[in-house]
VOPAGU-2260 file (C-alpha; in pm, 1 decimal, decimal comma):
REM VOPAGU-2260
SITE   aa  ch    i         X         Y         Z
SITE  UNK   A    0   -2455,6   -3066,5   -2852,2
SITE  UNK   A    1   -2120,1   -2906,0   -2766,3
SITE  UNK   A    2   -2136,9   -2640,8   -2506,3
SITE  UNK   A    3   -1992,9   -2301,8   -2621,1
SITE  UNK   A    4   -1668,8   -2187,8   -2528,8
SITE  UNK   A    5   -1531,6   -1880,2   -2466,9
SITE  UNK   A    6   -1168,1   -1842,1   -2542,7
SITE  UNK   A    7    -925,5   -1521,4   -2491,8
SITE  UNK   A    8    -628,5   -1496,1   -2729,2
SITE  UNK   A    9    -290,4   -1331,7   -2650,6
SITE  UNK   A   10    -123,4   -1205,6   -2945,1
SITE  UNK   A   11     264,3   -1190,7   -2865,5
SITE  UNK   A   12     520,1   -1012,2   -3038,9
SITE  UNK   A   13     857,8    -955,6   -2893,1
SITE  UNK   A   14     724,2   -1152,8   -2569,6
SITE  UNK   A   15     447,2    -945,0   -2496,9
SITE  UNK   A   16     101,8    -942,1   -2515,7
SITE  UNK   A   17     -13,4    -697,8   -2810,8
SITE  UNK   A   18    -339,8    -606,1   -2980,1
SITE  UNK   A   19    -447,5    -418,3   -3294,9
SITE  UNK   A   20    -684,4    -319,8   -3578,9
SITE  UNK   A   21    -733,6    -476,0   -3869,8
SITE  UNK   A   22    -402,5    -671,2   -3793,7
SITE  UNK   A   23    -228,1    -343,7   -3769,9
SITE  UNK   A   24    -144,9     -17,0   -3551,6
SITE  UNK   A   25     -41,6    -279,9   -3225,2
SITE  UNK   A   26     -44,2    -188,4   -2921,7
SITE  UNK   A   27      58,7    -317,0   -2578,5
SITE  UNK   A   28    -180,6    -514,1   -2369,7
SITE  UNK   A   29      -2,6    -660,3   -2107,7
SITE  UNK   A   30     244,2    -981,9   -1968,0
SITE  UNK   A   31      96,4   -1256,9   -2083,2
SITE  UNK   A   32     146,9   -1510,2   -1823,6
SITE  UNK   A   33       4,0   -1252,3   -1575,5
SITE  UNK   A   34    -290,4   -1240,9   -1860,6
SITE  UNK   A   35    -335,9   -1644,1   -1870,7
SITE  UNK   A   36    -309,9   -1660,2   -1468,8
SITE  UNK   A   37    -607,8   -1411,5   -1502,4
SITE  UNK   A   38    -832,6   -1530,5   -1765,9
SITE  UNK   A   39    -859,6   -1887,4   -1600,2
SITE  UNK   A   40    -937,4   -1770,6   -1266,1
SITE  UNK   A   41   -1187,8   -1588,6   -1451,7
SITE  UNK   A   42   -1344,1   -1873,1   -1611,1
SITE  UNK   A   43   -1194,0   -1893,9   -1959,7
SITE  UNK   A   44   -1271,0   -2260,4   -2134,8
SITE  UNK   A   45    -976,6   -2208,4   -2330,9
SITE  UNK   A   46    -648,5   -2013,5   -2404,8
SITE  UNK   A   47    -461,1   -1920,2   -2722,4
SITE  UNK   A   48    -140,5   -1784,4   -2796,4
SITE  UNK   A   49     -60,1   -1665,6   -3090,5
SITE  UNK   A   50     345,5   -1551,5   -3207,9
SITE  UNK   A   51     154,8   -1344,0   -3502,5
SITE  UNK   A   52     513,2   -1203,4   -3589,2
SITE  UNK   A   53     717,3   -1563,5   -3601,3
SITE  UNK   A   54     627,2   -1657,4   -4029,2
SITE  UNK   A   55     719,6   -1304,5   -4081,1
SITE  UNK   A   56    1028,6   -1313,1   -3886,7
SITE  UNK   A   57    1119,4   -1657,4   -4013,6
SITE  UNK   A   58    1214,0   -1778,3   -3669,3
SITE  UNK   A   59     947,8   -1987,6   -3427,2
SITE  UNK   A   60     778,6   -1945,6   -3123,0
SITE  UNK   A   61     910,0   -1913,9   -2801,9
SITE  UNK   A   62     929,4   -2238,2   -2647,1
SITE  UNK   A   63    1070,7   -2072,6   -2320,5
SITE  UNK   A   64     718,9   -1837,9   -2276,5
SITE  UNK   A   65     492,3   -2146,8   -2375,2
SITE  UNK   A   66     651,9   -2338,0   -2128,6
SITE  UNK   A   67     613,7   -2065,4   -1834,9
SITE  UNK   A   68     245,6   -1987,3   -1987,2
SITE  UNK   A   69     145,8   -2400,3   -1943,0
SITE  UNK   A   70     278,2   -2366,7   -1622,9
SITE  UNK   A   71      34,0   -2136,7   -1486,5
SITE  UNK   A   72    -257,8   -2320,8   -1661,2
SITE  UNK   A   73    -522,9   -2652,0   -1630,1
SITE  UNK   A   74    -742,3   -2500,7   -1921,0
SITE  UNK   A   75    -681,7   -2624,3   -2334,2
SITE  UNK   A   76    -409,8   -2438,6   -2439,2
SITE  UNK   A   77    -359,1   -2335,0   -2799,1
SITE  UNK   A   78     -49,9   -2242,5   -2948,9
SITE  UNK   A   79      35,9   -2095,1   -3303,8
SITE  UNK   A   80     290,4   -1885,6   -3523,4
SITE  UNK   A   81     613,2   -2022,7   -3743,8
SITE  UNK   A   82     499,8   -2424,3   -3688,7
SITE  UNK   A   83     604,4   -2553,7   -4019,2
SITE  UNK   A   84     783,7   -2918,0   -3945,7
SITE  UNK   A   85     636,0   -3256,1   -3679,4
SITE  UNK   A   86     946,1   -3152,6   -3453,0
SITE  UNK   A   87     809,1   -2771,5   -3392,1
SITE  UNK   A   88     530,8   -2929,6   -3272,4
SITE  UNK   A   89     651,1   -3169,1   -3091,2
SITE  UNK   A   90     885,6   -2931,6   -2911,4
SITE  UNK   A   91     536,4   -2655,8   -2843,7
SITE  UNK   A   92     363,6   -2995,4   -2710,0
SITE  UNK   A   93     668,8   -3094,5   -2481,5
SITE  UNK   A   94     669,9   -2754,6   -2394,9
SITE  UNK   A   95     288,4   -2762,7   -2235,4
SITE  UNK   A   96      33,6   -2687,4   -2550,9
SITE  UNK   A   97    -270,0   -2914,7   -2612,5
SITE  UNK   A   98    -318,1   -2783,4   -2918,3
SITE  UNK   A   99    -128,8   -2634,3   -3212,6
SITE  UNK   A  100    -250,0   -2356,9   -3435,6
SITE  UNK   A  101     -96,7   -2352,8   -3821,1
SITE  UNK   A  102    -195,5   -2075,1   -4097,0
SITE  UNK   A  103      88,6   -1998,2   -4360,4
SITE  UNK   A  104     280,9   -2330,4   -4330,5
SITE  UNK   A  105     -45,9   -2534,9   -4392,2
SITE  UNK   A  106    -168,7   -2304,3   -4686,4
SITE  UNK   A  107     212,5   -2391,3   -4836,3
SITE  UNK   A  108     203,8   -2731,4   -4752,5
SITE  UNK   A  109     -93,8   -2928,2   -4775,1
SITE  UNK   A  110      74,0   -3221,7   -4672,3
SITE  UNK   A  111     158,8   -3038,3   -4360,2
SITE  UNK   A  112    -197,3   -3081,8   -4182,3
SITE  UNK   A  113    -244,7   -3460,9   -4269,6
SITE  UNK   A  114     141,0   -3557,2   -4135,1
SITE  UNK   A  115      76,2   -3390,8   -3804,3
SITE  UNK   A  116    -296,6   -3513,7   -3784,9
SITE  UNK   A  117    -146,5   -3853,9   -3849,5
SITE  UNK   A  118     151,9   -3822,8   -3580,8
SITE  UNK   A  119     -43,5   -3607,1   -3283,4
SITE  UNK   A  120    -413,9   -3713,9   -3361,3
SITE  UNK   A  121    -637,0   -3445,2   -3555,8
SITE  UNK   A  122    -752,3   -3326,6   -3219,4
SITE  UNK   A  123    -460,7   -3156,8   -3114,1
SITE  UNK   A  124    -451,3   -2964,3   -3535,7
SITE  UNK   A  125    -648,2   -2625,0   -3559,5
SITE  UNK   A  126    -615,9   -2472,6   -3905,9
SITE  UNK   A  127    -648,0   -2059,9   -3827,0
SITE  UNK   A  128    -768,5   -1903,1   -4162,9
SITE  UNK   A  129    -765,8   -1529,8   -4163,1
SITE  UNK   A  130   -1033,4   -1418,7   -4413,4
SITE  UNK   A  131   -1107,0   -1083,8   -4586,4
SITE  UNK   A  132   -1373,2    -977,9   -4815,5
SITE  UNK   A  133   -1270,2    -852,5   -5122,1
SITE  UNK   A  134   -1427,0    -793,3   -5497,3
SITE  UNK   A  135   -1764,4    -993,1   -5300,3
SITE  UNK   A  136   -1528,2   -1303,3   -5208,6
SITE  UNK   A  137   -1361,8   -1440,7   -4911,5
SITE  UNK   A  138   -1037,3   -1448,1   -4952,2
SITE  UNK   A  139    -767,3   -1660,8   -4721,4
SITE  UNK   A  140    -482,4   -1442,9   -4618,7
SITE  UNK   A  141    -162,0   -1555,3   -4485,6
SITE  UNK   A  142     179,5   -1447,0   -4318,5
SITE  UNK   A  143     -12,6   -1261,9   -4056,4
SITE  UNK   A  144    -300,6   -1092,1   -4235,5
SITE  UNK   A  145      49,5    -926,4   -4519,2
SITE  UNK   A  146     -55,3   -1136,1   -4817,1
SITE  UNK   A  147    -341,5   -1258,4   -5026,7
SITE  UNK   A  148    -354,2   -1626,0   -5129,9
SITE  UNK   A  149    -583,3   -1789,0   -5415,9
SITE  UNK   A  150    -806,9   -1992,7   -5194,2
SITE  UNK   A  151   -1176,0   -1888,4   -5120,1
SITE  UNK   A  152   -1226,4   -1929,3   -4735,7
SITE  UNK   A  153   -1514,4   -2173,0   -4772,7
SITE  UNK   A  154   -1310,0   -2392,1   -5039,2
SITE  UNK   A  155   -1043,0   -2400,5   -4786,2
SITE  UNK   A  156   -1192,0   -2461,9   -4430,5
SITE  UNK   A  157   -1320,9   -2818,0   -4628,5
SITE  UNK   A  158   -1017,1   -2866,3   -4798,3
SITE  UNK   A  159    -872,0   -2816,5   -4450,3
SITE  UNK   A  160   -1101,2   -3044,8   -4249,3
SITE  UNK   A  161   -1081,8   -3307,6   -4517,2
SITE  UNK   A  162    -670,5   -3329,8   -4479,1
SITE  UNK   A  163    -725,9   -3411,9   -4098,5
SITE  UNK   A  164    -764,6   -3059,4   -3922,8
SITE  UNK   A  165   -1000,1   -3127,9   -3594,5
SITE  UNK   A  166   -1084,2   -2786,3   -3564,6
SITE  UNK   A  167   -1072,5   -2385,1   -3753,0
SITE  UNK   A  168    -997,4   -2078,3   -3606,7
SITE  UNK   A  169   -1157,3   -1820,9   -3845,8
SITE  UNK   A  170   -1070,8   -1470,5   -3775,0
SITE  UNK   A  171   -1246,3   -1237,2   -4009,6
SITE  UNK   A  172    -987,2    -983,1   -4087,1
SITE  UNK   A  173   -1250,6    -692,1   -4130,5
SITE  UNK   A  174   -1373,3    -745,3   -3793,7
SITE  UNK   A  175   -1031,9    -754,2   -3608,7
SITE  UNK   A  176   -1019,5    -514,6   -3305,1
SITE  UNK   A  177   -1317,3    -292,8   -3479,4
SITE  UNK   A  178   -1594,1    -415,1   -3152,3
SITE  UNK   A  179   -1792,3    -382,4   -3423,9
SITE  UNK   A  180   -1945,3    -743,9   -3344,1
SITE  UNK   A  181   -1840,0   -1094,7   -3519,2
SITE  UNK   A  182   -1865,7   -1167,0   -3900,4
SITE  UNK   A  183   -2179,7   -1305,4   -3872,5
SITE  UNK   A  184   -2192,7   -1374,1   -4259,4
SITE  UNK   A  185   -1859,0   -1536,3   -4260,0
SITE  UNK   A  186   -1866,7   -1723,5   -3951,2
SITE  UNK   A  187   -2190,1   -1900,3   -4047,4
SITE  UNK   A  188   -2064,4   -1986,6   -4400,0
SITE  UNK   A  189   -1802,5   -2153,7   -4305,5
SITE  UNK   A  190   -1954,0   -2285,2   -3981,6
SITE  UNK   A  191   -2212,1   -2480,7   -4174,5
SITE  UNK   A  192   -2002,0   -2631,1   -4472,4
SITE  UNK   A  193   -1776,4   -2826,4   -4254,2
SITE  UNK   A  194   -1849,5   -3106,1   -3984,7
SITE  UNK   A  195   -1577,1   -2988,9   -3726,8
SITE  UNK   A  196   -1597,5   -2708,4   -3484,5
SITE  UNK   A  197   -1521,4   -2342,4   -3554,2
SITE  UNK   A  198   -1413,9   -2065,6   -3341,6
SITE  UNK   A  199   -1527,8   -1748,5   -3449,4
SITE  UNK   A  200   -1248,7   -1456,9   -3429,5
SITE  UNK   A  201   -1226,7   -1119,0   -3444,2
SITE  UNK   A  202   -1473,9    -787,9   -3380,2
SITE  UNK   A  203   -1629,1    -915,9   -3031,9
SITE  UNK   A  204   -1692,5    -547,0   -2854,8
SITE  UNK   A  205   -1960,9    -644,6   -2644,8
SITE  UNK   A  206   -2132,5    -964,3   -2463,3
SITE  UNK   A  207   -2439,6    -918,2   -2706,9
SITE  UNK   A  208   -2165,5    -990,8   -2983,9
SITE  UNK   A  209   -2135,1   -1344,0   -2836,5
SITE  UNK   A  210   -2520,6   -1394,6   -2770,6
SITE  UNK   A  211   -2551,6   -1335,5   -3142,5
SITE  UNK   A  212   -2247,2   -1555,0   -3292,0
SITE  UNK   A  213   -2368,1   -1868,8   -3103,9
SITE  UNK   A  214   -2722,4   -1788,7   -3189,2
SITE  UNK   A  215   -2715,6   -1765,2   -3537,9
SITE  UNK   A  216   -2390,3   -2004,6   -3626,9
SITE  UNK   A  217   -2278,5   -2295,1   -3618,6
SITE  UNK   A  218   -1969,6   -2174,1   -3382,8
SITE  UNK   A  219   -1882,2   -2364,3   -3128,0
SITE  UNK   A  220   -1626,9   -2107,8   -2931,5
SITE  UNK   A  221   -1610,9   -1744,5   -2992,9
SITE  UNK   A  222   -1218,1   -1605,0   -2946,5
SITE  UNK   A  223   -1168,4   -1230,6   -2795,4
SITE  UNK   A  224    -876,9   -1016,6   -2721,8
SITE  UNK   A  225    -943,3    -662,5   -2643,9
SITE  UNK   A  226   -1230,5    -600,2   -2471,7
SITE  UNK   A  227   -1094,3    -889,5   -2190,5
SITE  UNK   A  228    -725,5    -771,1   -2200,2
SITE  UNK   A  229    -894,7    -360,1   -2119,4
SITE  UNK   A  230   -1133,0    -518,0   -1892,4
SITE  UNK   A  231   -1451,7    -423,2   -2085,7
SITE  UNK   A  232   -1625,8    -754,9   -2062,5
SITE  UNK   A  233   -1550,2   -1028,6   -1811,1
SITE  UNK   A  234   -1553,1   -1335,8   -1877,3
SITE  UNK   A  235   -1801,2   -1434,2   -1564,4
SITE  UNK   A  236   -2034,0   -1190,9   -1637,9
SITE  UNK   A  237   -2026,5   -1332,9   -2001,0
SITE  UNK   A  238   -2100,4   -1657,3   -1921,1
SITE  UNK   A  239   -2399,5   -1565,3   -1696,6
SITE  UNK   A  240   -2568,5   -1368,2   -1936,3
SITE  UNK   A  241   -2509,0   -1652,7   -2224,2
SITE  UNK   A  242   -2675,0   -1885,6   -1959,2
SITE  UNK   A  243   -2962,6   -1655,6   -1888,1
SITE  UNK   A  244   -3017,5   -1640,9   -2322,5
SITE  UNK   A  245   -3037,8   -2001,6   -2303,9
SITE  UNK   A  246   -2691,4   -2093,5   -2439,1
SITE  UNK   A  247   -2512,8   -2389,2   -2297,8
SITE  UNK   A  248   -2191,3   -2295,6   -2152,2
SITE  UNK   A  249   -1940,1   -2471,3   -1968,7
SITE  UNK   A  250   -1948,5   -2325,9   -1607,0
């Protein structure tokens, strides 16, 4: 069985390490390669980085701040926001990422996920899908959490998977920055319709929020923000009370 990981996010906008609610109301949280240095040293299993303003902005990710960020790191870095084409990801995997993060530009173009899976292997291609429940349906949203698609989240995580993605980041958008806990409901839906792992995002407030994703999903890594970025939870004292609740972590 695959241990569980625990993974901190930086959102960046504008080169700096933001957080919000509900995908809105952002606020500052910090440099981010002073927050990556951190996080490792603290035990993180992996790290993403997210541009969440890039498919707005129509421009891509900074290359230049990946490429200081890798520096800094030995731990699985993930990196998303305005990937659209092989040679953005090829450039982000140059640059230092292990792993490449697509929403928008794979919901536009399905052919998207199986030409990268097919050039870079389908281990290096997470498919994020930020979901929102509305009129009792999950709904995928995409160009950062701004716009509604037609694709029920469950529908798509398979569709996903079966075009070559190796792994989904699922962030409920309800949850985002509430630390009101993980979308328990969501998360194990999709978690147990699909055969490759899932990282459960979005609402983590508290280490009994983690205790309870891992218990009753499928999830294989739980994603925070927040509560590491304000120093509410570390990461170490995560891990050891996950491995006093029985749940294999890395250490």
């Amino acid at each position: 069985m695959l241990k569980k990981r625990i993974i901190p996010c930086l959102d960046i906008k504008d080169g700096t390490t933001v957080k919000g609610i509900n995908f809105e109301g952002l606020r500052n949280a910090g440099d981010p390669i002073e927050l990556a240095k951190r996080y490792e040293e603290n035990g993180a299993d992996e790290l993403v980085f997210l541009d969440i303003t890039a498919t707005i902005e129509r421009r891509k990710t900074f290359v230049e701040l990946v490429q200081n960020i890798s520096k800094e790191l030995s731990i699985p870095f993930t990196v998303g926001g305005g990937i659209s084409s092989i040679q953005d990801v090829q450039k982000l995997l140059e640059a230092g990422a292990d792993k490449i993060s697509i929403n928008s530009s794979a919901v536009t173009n399905l052919q998207l996920i199986s030409d990268l899976a097919k050039e870079f292997g389908s281990q290096c291609i997470v498919v994020a899908i930020d979901t929102k429940f509305i009129n009792n349906s999950d709904w995928v949203h995409v160009k950062g959490g701004r716009e509604i698609t037609n694709l029920k989240t469950v529908d798509w995580a398979k569709e996903a998977e079966s075009l070559g993605a190796g792994e989904i980041l699922l962030t409920s958008m309800d949850g985002d920055g509430t630390k009101n806990g993980f979308d328990i409901r969501i998360t194990k839906l999709v978690s147990e319709n699909i055969n490759i792992p899932v990282i459960a995002s979005g609402g983590a407030g508290k280490i009994e929020d983690f205790q309870r994703v891992f218990k009753e999903t499928k999830a294989t890594g739980a994603l925070a923000a927040s509560i590491f970025h304000f120093g509410e939870v570390s990461i170490q004292d995560l891990k050891k009370e996950l491995k006093n609740q029985k749940i294999e972590v890395r250490w």
